[in-house]
C-alpha positions in Angstrom: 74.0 -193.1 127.0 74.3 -192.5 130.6 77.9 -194.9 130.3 78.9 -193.1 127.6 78.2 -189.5 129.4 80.6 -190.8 132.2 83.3 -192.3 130.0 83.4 -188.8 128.3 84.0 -187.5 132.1 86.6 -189.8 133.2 88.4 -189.5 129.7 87.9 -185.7 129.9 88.0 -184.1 133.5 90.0 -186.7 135.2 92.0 -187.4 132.0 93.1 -185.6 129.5 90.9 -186.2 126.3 89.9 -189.4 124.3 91.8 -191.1 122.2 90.5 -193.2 119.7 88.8 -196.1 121.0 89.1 -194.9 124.5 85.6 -194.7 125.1 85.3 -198.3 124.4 88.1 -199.3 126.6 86.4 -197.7 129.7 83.3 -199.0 128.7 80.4 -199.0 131.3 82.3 -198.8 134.5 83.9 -195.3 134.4 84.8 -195.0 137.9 86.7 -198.2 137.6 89.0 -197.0 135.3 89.6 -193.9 136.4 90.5 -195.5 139.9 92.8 -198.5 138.9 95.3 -195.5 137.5 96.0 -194.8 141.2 96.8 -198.4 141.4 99.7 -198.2 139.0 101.1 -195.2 140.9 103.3 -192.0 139.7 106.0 -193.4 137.3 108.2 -191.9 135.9 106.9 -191.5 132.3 109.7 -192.7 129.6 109.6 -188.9 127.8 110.7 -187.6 130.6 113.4 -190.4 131.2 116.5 -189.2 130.0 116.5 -185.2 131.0 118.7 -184.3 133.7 118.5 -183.7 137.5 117.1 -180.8 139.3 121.2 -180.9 141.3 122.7 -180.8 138.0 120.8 -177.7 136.3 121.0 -175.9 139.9 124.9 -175.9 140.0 125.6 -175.0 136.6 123.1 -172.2 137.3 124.8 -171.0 140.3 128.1 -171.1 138.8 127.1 -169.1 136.2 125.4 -166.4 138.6 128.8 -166.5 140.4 131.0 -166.0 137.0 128.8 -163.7 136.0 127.8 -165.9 132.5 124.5 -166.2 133.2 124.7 -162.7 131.6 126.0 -164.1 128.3 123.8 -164.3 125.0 125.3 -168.2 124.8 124.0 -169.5 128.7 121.0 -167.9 127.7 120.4 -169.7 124.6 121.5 -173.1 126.2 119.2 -172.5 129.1 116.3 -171.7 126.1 117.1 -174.9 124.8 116.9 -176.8 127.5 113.5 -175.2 129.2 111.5 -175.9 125.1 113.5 -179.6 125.3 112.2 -180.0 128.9 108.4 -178.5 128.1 107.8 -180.1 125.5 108.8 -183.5 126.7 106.5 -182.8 129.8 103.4 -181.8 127.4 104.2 -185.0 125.0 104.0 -187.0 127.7 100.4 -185.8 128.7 99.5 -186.6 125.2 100.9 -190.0 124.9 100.2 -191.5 129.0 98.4 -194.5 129.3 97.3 -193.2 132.7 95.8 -189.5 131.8 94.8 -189.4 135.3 97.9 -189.2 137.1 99.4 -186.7 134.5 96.2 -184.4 135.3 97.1 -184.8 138.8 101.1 -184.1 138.4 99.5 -180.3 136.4 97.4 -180.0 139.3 99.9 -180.4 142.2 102.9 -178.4 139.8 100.3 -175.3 139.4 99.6 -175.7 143.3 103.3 -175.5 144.5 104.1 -172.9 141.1 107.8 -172.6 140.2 107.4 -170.1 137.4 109.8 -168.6 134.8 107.6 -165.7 134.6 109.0 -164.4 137.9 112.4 -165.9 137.6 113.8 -166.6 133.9 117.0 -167.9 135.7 114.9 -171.0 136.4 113.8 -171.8 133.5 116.5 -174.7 133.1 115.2 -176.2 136.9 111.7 -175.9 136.4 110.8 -179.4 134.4 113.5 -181.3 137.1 111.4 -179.5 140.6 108.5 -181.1 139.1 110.0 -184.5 138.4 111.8 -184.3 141.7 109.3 -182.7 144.0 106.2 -183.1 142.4 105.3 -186.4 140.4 106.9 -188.8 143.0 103.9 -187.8 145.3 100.8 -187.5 143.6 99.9 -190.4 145.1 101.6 -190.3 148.3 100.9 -188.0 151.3 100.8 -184.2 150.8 103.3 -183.6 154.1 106.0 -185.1 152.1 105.1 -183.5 148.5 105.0 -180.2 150.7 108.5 -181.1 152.5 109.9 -182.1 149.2 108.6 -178.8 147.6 110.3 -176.5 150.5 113.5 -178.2 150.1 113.6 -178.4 146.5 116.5 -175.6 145.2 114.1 -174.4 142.4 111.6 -173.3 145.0 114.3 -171.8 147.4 115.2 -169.5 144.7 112.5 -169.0 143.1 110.9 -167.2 146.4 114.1 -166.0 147.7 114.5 -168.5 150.7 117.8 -169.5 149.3 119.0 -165.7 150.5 116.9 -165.4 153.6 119.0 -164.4 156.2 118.0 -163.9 160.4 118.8 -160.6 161.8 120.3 -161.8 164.8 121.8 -165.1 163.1 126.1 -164.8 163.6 125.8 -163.9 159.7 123.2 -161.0 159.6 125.0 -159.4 162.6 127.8 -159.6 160.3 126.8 -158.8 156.8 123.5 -156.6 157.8 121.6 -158.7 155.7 117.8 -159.0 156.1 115.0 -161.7 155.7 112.9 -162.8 152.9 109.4 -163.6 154.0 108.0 -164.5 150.3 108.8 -168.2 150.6 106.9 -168.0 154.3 103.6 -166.0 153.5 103.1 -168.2 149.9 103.2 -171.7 151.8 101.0 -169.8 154.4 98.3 -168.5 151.8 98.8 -170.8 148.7 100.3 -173.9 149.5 98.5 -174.9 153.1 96.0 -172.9 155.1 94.9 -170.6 152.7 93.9 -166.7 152.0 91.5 -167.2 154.9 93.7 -169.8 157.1 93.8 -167.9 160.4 97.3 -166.4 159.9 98.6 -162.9 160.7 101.5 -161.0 159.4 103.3 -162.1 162.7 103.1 -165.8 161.5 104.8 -164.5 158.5 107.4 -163.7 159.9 108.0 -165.8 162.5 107.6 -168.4 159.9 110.1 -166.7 157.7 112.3 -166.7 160.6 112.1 -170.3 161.3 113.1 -171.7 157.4 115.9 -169.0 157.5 119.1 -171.7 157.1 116.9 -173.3 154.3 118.9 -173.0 151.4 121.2 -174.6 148.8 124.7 -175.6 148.6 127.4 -172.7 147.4 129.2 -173.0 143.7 132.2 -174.8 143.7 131.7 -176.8 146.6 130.8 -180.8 147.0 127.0 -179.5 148.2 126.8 -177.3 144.8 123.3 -177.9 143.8 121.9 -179.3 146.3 119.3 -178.4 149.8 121.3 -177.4 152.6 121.1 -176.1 155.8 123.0 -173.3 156.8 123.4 -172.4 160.5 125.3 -169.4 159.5 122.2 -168.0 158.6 119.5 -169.3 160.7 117.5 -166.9 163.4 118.5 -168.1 166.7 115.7 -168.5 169.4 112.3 -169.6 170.2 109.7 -168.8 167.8 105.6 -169.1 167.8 103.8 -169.7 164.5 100.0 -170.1 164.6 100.1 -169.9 168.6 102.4 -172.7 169.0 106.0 -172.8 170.7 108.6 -173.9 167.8 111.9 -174.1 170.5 115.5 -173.6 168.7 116.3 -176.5 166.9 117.7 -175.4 163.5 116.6 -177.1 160.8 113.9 -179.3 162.8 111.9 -176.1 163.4 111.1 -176.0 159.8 110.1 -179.7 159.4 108.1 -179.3 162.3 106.5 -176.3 161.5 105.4 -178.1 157.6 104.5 -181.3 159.5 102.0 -179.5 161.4 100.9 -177.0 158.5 100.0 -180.2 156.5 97.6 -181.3 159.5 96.0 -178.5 160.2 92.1 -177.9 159.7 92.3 -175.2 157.4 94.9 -176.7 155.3 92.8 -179.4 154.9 89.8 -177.4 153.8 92.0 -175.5 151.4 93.5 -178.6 149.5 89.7 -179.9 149.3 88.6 -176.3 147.9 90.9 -176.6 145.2 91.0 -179.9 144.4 86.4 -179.7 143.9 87.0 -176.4 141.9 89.2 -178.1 139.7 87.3 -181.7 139.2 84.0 -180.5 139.7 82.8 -176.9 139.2 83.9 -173.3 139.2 82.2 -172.6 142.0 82.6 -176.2 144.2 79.2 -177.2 145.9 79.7 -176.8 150.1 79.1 -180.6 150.4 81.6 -182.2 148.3 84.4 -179.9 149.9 83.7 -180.5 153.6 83.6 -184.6 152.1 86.8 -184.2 150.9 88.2 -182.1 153.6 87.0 -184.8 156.2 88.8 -187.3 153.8 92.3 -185.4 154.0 92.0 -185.0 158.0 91.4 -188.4 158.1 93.7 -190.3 156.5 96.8 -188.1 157.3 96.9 -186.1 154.2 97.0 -189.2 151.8 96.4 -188.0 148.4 95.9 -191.5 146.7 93.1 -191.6 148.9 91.7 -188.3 148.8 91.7 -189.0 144.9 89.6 -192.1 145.3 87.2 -190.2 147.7 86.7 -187.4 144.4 86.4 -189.8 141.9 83.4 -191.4 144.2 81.5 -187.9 144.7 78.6 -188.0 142.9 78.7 -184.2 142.4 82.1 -184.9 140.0 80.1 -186.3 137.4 76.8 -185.0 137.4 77.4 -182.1 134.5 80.0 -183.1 131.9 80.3 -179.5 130.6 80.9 -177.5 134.1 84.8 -176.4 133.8 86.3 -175.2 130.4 89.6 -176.4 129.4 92.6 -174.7 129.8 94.6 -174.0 127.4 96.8 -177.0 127.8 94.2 -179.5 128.2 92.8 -178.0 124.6 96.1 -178.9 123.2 96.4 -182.1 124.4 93.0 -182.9 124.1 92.9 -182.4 120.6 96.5 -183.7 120.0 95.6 -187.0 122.0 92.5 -187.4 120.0 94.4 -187.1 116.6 97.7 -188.9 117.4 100.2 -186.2 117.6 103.5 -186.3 115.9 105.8 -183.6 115.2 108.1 -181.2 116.5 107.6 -181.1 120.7 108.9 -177.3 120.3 106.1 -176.6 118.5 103.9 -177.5 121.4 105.1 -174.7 123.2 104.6 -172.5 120.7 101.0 -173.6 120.9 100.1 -173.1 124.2 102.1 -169.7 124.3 100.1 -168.1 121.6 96.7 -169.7 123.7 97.9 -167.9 126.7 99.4 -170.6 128.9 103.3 -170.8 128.6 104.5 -174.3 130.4 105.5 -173.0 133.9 105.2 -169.5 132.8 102.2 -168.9 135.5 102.2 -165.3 135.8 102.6 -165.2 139.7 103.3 -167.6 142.8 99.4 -168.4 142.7 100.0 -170.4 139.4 97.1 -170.6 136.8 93.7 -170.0 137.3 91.0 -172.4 137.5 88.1 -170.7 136.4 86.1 -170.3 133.0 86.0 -166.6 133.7 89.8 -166.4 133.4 90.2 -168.5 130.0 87.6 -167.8 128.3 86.5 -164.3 126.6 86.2 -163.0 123.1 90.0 -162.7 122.3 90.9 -166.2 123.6 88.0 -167.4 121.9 89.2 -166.4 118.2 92.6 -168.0 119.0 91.2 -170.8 120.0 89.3 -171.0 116.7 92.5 -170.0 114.7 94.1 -172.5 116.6 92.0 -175.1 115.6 92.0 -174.1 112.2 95.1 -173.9 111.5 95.1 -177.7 113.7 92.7 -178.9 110.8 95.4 -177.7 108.1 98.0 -180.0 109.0 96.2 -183.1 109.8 96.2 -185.8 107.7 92.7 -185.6 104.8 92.4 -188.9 105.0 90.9 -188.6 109.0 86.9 -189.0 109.4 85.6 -185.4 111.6 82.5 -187.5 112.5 85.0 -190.5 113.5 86.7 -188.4 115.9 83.8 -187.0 117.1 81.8 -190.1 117.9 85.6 -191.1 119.6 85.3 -187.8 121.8 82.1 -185.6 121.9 79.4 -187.7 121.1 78.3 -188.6 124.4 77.5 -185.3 125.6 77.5 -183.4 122.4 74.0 -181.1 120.7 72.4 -182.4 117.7 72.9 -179.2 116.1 76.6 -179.7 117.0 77.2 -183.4 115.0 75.2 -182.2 112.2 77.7 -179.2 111.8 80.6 -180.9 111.7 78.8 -184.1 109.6 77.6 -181.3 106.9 81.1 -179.4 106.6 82.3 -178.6 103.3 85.4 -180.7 103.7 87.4 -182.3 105.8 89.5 -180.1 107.2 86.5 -177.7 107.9 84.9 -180.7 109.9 87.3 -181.0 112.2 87.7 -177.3 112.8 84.4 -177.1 113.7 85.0 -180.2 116.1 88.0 -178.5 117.8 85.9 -175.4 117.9 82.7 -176.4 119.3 81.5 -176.1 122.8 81.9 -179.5 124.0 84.9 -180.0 123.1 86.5 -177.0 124.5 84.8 -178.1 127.7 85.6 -181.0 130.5 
């Protein structure tokens, strides 16, 4: 039973839910499975094949800012469109991959480096293309160049106002009394690499906003439409000192300097771990685990294939199959992987809407939480139960609750739990009460 306990883990909390039969498939060596997905690396999953580039949606997006249609009830529909074509597509792929595991790990790093159309509704039509582009390519590659690919990425230069950053004393602030932004600066400072308690001061901030001013995108109606560029016009001239170190003029090197060395530093390291144990292992991540994982990331540079590896080893990862509670989106793709979705991908974001967890709708630049405390209270609890309800409604009768539960829950489920759903009135009741239950709303 102990196997089965950890297939339910690695299926689960380093997946996304079983499938039927999965459990069988990973059979007795859990951690094997789970690690020969890194082996197969971050490709490109073939839902996501045919939608367009993140340079394509960011010029027709700047063109309509500059003709002023981006006002119009018909860019605003098209852009609708596009952002359900584009979420739904990146939430039926989670359902369908072969390799759970690295889709867990694209969420993970997306939420991390948040793009949200919460903040900006402009972006809703870039959002799916920055994680393709920025994200997915290095889940299993080193964090310096997810983080490099993140800060040059035109969904996240607009999205935290980088893109109209502008140095006081650069030849086009002198000009145009135009001011800086330091949002972009203080997020990658607090979020994205040293964290809250990193060391930082409002005078990194800024001198950090001062060095990425000149990081931006290319105008409308030019060959660079679209696109990252660097804009001297723009740029604060002179020496500048971030985290007590020297950056010397250099343009646009300042900035990669500046995120080469953010990505090595100590507490960057110890923030990435933090984050990466609260999400894998428990709410509150045990002191042991972290610094083991922290040690990993200084070590090897930052590699994330490898800091993956060193998780899925940690003992502490799969000692209580219950500790985190699903999201709403792992819900829905939990239970959709389990019962072979098919339908209308549209509807999917409906789903997760009325659950509380619009795809890249985070509500700030911290992206979702990660936390029971944050998911799970007595209003989210009746949806979830409607949900699953009205989940059971539209299933096919002729599907087995117990089948599916022995497929999923089983492992780690209460007695008193498979007797309910074996005694159900019906079907459909049965596997309301599967969706429903504890462990199944838990990872």
């Amino acid at each position: 039973m102990i196997a089965k306990a950890e297939g339910f883990v690695a299926l689960t909390r380093f997946g996304l839910g079983a499938g039927l039969g999965d459990l069988d498939r990973v059979g007795g060596d859990a951690r094997g499975w789970t690690q020969a997905q890194l082996d197969r690396g971050s490709q490109l999953p073939p839902e996501l094949a045919d939608l367009g580039s993140g340079e394509q949606q960011a010029r027709t997006l700047l063109a309509a800012i500059q003709d002023k249609s981006i006002q119009r009830e018909e860019f605003r529909q098209q852009t609708r469109a596009l952002y359900l074509q584009e979420a739904g597509q990146r939430t039926l792929a989670a359902i369908t991959s072969p390799t759970p595991l690295i889709e867990r790990l694209v969420h993970f790093w997306s939420n991390h480096f948040t793009v949200s159309v919460a903040g900006k509704p402009i972006l809703a039509g870039l959002v799916g293309a920055y994680e393709r582009e920025a994200i997915r390519p290095y889940v299993t590659g080193r964090f310096a160049d997810m983080l490099r690919a993140v800060v040059g990425h035109p969904a996240m230069l607009l999205y935290l106002d980088n893109a109209t950053s502008v140095g006081p004393d650069s030849r086009a602030g002198r000009l145009r009394d135009k001011g800086l932004n330091e949002n972009l600066a203080r997020e990658l400072l607090e979020l994205h690499t040293l964290g809250v308690d990193g060391g930082y001061t409002q005078a990194d901030v800024q001198e950090f906003a001062k060095i990425l001013t000149g990081w931006s995108v290319g105008r409308p109606k030019t060959a660079e439409a679209g696109t990252f560029q660097f804009h001297p016009m723009i740029h604060e001239p002179g020496d500048k000192t971030l985290l007590g170190k020297r950056y010397p003029e250099a343009g646009m090197a300042e900035g990669e300097a500046a995120l080469r060395d953010l990505a090595r530093h100590p507490a960057t390291a110890r923030h990435i771990a933090t984050q990466l144990a609260r999400h894998f292992i428990a709410d509150q991540p045990p002191a042991p685990a972290v610094e083991r994982l922290a040690r990993v990331f200084r070590d090897t540079d930052g590699d994330l294939a490898q800091l993956t590896r060193a998780l899925i080893a940690l003992p502490e990862a799969w000692a209580d199959p219950l500790a985190k509670v699903k999201t709403p989106t792992e819900f829905v793709v939990s239970a959709l992987r389990l019962t072979t979705f098919k339908g209308e991908t549209e509807k999917l974001v409906g789903s997760l809407t009325l659950l509380g967890q619009t795809p890249f709708g985070a509500p700030s630049p911290a992206g979702w939480p990660d936390t029971a405390a944050d998911w799970i209270g007595p209003e989210a609890i009746m949806q979830r139960i409607d949900w699953s309800m009205a989940l059971a409604q539209r299933l096919p009768r002729d599907l087995s609750p117990m089948t599916l539960a022995d497929a999923s829950i089983a492992p780690v489920a209460a007695r008193d739990t498979m007797l309910a759903i074996q005694r159900a009135a019906d079907v459909r009741e049965g596997l309301a009460l599967l969706f429903a239950s504890r462990e199944f709303q838990r990872r």
